[in-house]
C-alpha positions in Angstrom: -4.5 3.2 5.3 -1.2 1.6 4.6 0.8 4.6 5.3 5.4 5.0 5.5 4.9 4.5 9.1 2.0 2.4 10.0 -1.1 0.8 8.5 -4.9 1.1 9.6 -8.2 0.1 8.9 -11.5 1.7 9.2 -14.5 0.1 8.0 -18.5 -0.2 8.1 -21.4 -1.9 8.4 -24.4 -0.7 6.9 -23.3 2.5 6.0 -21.4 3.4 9.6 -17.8 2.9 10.3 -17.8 0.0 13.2 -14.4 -0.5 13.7 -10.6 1.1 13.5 -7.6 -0.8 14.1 -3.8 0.5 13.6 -0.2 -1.4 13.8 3.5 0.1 13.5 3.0 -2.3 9.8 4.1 0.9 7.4 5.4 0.5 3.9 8.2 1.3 5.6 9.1 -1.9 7.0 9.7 -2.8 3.5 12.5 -0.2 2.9 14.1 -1.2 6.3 14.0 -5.0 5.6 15.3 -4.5 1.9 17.9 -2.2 3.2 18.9 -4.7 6.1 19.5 -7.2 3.5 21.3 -5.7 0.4 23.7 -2.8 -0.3 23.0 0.5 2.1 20.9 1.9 -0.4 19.4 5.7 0.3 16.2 5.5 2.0 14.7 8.8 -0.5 15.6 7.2 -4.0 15.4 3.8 -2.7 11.7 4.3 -1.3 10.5 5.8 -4.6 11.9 3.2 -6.9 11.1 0.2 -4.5 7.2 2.0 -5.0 8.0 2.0 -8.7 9.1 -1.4 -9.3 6.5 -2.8 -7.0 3.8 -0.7 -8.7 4.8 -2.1 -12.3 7.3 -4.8 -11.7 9.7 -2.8 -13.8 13.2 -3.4 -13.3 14.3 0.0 -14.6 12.6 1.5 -12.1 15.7 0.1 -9.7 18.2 2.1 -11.8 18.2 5.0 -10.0 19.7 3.5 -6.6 22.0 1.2 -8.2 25.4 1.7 -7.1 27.5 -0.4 -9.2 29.1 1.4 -12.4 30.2 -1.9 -14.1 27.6 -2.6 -17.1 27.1 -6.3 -16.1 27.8 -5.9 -12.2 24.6 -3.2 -12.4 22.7 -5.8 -14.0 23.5 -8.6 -11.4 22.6 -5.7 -8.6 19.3 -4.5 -10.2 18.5 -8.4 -10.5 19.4 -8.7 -6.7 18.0 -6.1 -5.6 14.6 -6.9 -7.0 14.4 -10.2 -5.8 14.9 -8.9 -2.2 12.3 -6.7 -3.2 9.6 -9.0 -4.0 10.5 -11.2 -1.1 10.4 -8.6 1.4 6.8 -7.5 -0.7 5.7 -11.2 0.2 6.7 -10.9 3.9 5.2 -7.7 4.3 1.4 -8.4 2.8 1.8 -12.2 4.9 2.3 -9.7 8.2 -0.7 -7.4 6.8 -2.6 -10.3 6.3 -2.0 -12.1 9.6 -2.2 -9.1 11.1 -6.1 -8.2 9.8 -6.9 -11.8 10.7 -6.2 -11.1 14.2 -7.1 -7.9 14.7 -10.6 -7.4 12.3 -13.8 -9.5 12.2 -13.7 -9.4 8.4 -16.7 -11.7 8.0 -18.9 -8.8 9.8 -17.8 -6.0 7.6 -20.3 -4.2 5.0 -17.2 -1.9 3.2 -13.7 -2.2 3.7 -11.8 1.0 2.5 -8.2 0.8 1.8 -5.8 3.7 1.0 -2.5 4.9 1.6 0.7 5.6 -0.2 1.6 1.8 0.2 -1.7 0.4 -1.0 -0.8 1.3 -4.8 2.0 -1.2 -5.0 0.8 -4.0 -3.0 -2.9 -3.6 -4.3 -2.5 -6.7 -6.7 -2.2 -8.9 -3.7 -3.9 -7.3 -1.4 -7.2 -6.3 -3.3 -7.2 -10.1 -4.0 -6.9 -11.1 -0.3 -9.8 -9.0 0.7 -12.3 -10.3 -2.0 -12.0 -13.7 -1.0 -12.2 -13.1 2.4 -14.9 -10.7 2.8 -18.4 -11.4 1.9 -20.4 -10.2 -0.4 -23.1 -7.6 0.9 -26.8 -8.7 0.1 -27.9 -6.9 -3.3 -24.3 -6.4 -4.3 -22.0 -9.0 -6.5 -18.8 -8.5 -4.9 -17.4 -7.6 -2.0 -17.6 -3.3 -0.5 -13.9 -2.6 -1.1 -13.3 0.8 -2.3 -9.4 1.5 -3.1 -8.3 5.1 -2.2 -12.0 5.5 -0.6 -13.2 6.7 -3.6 -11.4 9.9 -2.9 -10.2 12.3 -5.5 -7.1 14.9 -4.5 -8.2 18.2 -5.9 -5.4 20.0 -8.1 -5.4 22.7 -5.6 -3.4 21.4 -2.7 -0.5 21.5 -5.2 0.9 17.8 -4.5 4.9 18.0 -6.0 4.8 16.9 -10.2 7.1 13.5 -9.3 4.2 12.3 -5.8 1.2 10.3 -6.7 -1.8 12.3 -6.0 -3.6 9.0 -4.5 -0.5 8.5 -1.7 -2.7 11.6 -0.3 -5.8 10.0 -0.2 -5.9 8.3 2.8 -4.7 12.2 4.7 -7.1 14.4 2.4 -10.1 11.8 3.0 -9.5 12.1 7.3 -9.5 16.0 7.1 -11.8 17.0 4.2 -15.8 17.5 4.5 -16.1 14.2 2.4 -14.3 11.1 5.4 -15.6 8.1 3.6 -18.0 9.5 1.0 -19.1 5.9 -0.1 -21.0 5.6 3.3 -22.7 9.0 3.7 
């Protein structure tokens, strides 16, 4: 679950969860590093377009924080901005990555479920990373990683119009009949 505050992983082998690991490694070390190095941005509107532009690599999605007024000192902001993004991005799936390498046995792992409001926008380097470094279960032709769990948010808990349902997976999957239906 790459949560705001802190990442963790639960996975299985055949069909049983054999391992949990968790780190202080939250989306939100993003923010704080972006934050750190550019203008002293909101963290509310700042955290929802940071998800935005990661999500589609959409510059526009940056407009809302942008404090400039000047047409063309906007532009040279929003430009800023996102390249502090996409660094900070990097730095924070290269501490994911080294810290999985220390902490999980990935060659012993049957089905590796990832979920979490920060998994949406970092899945592009992160799903990667996982299937080349997990193996391939016998009978199967890729690696067992299942993004969001597999888990669907029911209408009912009435998630807010402007949240993605699937930052709620990760929560709903933990305290819902279903944990991990892909293994049961």
């Amino acid at each position: 679950m790459l949560g705001h505050r802190n990442a963790s992983f639960f996975w299985s082998r055949d069909k049983r969860m054999s391992g949990f690991t968790s780190s202080d490694l939250g989306f939100s070390k993003i923010l704080a590093q972006t934050r750190a190095r550019t203008l002293d941005y909101k963290d509310s509107p700042l955290i929802e377009s940071l998800a935005k532009y990661l999500t589609d690599n959409d510059q526009d999605a940056l407009e809302p924080v942008l404090l400039n007024k000047d047409h063309s000192l906007r532009q040279k902001e929003k430009k800023q901005l996102g390249k502090v993004i996409t660094e900070e991005a990097d730095n924070y799936t290269h501490a994911i990555f080294q810290w999985i390498a220390e902490k999980i046995e990935l060659g012993d792992i049957g089905e590796f479920i990832i979920a979490g409001g920060g998994c949406e926008p970092l899945k592009d380097t992160i799903l990667p990373y996982l299937r080349e470094k997990l193996p391939v279960p016998p009978g199967r032709d890729r690696p067992g990683i299942f993004l969001h769990g597999g888990i669907q948010v029911p209408d009912e808990l009435m998630i807010p119009p402007n949240q993605d349902k699937k930052r709620f997976a990760d929560v709903f999957g933990l305290w819902s009949e279903d944990l991990i239906p892909s293994l049961k």
